[in-house]
C-alpha positions in Angstrom: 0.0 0.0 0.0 1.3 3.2 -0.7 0.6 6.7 0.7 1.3 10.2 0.2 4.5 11.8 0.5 2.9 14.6 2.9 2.8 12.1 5.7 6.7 11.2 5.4 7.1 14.5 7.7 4.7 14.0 10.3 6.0 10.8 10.8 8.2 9.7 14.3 8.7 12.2 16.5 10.2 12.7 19.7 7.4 13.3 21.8 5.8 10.0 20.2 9.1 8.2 21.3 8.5 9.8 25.2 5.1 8.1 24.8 6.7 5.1 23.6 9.2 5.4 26.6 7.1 6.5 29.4 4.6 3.0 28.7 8.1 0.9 28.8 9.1 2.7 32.2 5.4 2.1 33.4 5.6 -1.9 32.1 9.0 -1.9 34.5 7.7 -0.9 37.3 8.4 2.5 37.6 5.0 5.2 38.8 5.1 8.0 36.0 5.0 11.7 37.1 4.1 13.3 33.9 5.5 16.2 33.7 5.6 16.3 29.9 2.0 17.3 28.6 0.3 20.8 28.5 -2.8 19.4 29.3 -4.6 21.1 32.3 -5.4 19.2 35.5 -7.8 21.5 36.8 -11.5 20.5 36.8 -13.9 23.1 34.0 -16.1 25.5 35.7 -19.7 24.0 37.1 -21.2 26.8 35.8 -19.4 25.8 32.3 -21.0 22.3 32.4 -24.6 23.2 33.8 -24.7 24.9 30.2 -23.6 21.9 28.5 -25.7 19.7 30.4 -29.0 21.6 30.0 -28.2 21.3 25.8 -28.0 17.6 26.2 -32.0 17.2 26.4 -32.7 20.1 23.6 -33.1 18.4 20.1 -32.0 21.1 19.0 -28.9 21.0 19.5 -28.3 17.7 18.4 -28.3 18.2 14.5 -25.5 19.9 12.7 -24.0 23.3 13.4 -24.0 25.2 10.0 -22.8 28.5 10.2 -26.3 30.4 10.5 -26.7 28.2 13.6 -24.0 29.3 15.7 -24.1 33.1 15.4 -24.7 33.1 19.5 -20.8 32.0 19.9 -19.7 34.0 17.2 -21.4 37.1 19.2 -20.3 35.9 22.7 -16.6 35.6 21.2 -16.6 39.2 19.9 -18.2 40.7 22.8 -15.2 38.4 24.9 -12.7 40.5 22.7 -14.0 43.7 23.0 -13.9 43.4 26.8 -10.6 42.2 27.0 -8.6 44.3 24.4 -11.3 47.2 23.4 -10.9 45.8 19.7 -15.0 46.0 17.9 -15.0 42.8 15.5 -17.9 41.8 13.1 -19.3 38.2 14.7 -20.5 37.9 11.0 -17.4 38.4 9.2 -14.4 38.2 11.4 -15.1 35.5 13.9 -15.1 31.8 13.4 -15.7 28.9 16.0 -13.2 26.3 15.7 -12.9 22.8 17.2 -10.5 23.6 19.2 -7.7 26.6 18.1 -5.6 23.5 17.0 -8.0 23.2 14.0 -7.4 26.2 12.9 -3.8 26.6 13.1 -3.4 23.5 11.0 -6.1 24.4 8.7 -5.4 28.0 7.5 -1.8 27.2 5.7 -4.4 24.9 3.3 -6.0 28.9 2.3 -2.6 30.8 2.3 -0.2 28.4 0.9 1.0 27.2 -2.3 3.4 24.5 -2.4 7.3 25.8 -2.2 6.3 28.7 -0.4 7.6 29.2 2.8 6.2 30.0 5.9 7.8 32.1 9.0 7.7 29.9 12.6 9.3 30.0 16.0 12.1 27.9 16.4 11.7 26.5 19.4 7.7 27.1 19.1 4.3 24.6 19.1 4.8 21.0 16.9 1.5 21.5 15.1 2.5 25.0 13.5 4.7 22.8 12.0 2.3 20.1 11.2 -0.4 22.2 9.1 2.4 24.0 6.7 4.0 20.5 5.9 0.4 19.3 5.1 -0.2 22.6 2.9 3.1 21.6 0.9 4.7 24.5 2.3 8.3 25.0 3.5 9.4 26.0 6.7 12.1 28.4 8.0 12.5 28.7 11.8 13.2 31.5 13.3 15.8 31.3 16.1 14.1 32.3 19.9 17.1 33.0 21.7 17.8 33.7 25.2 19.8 36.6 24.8 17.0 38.1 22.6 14.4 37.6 25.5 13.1 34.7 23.3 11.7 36.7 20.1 12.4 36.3 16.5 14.4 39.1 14.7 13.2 40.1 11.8 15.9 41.5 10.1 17.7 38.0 10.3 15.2 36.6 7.7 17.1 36.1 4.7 15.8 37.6 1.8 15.9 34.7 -0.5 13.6 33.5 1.9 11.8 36.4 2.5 10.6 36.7 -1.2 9.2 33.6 -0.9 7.6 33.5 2.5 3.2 34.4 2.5 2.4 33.4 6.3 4.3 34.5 9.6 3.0 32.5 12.6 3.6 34.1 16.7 2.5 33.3 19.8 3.4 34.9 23.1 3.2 34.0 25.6 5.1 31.5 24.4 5.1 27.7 24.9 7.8 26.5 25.5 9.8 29.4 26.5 7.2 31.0 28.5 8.5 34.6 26.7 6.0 37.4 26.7 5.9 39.9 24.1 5.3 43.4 24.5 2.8 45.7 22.5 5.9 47.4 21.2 7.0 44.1 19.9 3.7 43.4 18.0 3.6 46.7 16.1 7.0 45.6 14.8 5.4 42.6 13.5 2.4 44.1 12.3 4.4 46.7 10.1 7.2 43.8 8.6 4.4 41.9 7.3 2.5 45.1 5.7 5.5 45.9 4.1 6.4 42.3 2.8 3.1 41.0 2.2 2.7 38.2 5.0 -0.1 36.7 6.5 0.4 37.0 10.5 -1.1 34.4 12.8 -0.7 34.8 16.7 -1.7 31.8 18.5 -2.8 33.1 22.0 -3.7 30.2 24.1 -1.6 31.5 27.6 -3.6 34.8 27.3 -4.8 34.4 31.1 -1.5 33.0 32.5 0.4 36.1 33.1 1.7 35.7 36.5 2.3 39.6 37.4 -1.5 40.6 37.0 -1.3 42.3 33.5 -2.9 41.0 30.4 -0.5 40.4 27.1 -1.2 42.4 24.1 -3.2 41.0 21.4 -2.4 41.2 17.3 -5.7 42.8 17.2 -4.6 45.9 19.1 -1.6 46.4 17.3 -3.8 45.9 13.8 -6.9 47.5 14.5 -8.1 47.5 10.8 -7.4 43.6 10.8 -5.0 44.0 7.7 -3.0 41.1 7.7 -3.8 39.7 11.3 -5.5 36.3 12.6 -5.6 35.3 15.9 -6.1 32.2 17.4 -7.9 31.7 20.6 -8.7 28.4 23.1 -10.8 27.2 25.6 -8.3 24.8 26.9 -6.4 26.4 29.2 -8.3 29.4 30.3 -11.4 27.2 31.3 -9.8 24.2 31.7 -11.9 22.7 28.6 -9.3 20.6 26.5 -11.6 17.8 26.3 -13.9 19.4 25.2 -12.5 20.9 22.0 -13.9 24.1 21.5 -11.6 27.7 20.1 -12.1 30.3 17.9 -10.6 32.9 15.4 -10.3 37.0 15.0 -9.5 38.6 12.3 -9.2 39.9 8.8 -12.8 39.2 7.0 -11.0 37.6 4.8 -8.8 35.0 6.2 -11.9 34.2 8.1 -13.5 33.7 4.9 -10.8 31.9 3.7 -10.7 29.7 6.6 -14.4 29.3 6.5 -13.9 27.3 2.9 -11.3 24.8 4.4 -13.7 23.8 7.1 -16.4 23.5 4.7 -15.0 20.1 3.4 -13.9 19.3 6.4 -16.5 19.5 9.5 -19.7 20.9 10.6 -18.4 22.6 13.7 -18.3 21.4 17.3 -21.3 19.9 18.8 -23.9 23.6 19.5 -24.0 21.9 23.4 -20.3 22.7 24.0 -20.6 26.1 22.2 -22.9 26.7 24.6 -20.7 26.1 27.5 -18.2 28.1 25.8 -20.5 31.2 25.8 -21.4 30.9 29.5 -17.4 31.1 29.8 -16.7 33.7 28.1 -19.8 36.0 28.8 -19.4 34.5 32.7 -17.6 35.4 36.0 -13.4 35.6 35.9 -13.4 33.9 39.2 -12.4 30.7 38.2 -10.0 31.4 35.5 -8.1 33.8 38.0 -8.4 31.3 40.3 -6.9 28.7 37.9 -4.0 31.4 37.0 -3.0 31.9 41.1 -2.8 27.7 40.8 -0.3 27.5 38.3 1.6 30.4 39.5 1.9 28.4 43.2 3.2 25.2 41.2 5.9 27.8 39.2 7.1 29.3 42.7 6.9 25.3 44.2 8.9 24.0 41.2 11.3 26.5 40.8 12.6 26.6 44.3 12.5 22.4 44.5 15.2 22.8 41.4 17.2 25.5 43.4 17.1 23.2 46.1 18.8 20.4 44.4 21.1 22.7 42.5 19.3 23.5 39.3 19.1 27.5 38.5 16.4 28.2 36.3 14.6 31.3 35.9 11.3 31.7 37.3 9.0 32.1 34.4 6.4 35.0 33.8 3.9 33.1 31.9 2.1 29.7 30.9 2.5 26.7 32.6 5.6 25.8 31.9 9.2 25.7 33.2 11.8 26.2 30.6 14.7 25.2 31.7 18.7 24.8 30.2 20.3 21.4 30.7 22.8 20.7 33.0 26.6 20.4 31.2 26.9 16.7 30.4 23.4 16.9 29.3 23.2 20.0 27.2 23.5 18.6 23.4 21.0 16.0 24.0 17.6 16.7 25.5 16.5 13.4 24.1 18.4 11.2 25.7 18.4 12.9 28.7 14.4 12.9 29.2 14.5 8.9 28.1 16.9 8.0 30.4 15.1 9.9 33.4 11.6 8.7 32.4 13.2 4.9 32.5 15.3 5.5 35.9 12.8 7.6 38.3 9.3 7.9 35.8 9.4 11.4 36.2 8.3 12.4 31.9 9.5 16.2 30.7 9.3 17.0 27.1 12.8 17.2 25.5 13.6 20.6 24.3 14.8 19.3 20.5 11.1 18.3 20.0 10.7 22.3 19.2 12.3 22.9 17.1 16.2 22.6 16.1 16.9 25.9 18.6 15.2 23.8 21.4 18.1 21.7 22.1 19.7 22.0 25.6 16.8 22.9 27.1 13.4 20.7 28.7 10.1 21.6 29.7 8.2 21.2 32.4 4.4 21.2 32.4 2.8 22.5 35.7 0.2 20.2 35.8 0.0 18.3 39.3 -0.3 20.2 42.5 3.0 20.8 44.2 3.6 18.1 46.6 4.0 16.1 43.3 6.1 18.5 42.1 8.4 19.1 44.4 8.5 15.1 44.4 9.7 15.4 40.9 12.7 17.7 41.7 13.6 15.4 44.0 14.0 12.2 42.0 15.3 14.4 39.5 17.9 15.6 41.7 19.1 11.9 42.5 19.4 11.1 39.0 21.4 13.9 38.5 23.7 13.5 41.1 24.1 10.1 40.1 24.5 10.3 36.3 27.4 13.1 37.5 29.2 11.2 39.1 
């Protein structure tokens, strides 16, 4: 049987190999502490769910959810950004659900691409940015997040060879898995290169609520009021806690929307109207629980970050997401790999090798946040021994 030659780059990966790794370490004997997926621990809102429930015995929500049918999310959505960012959207024309803010990333390189033509990423930055250009035939130049640049791309480094063939810039801040903000300053930058060289920018913004020092990050829409060349990409998942349940949504220029409107019209009929639902009673709800969720992950940062001080470890404490990023020790620091194999099969603590991101990812792991911080500081601990012992 043969297949297409778009799969031969979204074949083995290294965070399929952890998988494969962390069910071998589990077959052994060893307890896994998983410290290697985003995935957020914390239960969604009851008053989330009461709205998905109560859908469950309306018929009408059962059939599919065309377009017409789901202008209430569309309008809870826009009123969301207005609130946060004082940015007026069409829900008509420049807002579309997604199934999840993964969908859409993936999906919008099928409307912007052509094959050869390249498209701008972070490097280290999120594997399925990577995913949706290799499936749109595109090619991919990374653009280096370096430490001493605070973690953001310079644009003047793009090589112009490149450059003239590049249609689609993708950002994200804060970032996973740097945890990098970016500033408003920074954003206007962005906007203004990819005016002037005709790009397509995409900011993925799923840590929009997990700033740790009380302010809210800028948005692409508030540095490109007149949508020009801007899309953004919003989630459910970690604000409200609703990964599961699939369920994101996009800003922007009319016409990417439109654009990204035609790709999902041969490929789905939109999330089920019963989860949309629950997604409108979280974004037109109370911010208790997602502040609440935000002082949570900051306690785990603080817990985590002193447990690695503790046994020896300096990493900086982080201002965003939930996520450590943090540089290897010495013997350790040209493979990440090997380094988060060999932990996962001696203590069954899991973290996400830094090389998985992207080639300017090596040298560095990350930790996910996601178990309260007895756990945690458990983690460091076994860490700590392997360390000591691997040193030695």
């Amino acid at each position: 049987m043969q297949f297409a030659d778009r799969l031969k780059p979204l074949g083995s990966n290294v965070f399929a190999d952890m998988d494969t790794a962390k069910a071998a370490a589990n077959r052994a004997g060893q307890t896994i502490l998983d410290l290697s997926l985003g995935s957020s621990d914390l239960p969604t809102a009851p008053h989330i769910l009461e709205a998905i429930a109560a859908a469950l015995n309306d018929p009408g929500t059962h059939g599919y959810a065309l377009f017409r049918d789901i202008g209430d999310m569309r309008a809870a959505a826009a009123t969301w950004v207005e609130r946060r960012f004082g940015a007026s959207v069409d829900p008509d024309a420049e807002v579309m659900p997604l199934i999840g803010s993964q969908e859409g990333t993936a999906h919008l390189p099928l409307a912007i691409l052509n094959p050869g033509d390249f498209a701008l990423l972070l490097d280290p930055g999120y594997p399925s940015h990577y995913g949706g250009v290799h499936l749109a035939g595109g090619q991919i130049y990374g653009m280096p997040l370096l430490a001493e640049n605070a973690f953001l791309p310079v644009f003047d480094d793009i090589p112009t060879p490149v450059l003239a063939q590049s249609k689609l810039m993708v950002l994200s801040y804060p970032h996973n898995p740097t945890t990098a903000i970016a500033s408003r300053e920074f954003f206007d930058r962005a906007v203004q290169f990819c005016q002037t060289h005709n790009l397509v920018l995409v900011h993925d913004f799923p840590y929009v609520d997990f700033v740790f020092d009380g302010s809210t990050p800028p948005s692409i829409l508030q540095s490109d009021r007149e949508r020009s060349v801007s899309i953004e990409f919003f989630t459910m998942s970690k604000s409200y806690s609703m990964g599961g349940f699939r369920i994101g949504f996009a800003v922007g220029n009319r016409q990417l929307i439109s654009a990204l409107r035609q790709i999902k019209a041969v490929v789905d009929f939109n999330q089920y109207r019963g989860i949309m639902r629950g997604a409108i009673a979280a974004l037109l709800g109370d911010r208790t629980e997602v502040t609440r969720s935000t002082d949570i992950f900051r306690q785990r940062r603080d817990a985590m970050v002193a447990a690695l001080h503790e046994i020896g470890w300096q990493i900086p404490t982080p201002p965003s997401t939930m996520y450590l990023w943090a540089k290897l020790p010495e013997q350790w620091a040209r493979d990440s790999v090997k380094f988060c194999m060999d932990l996962v099969q001696t203590t069954g603590v899991a973290l996400s090798p830094g090389a998985g991101f992207g080639k300017y990812g090596e040298g560095y792991v990350r930790f996910a946040l996601v178990h309260d911080p007895e756990v945690l500081r458990l983690a460091a601990q076994k860490i700590g021994e392997f360390i000591h012992k691997t040193a030695i």
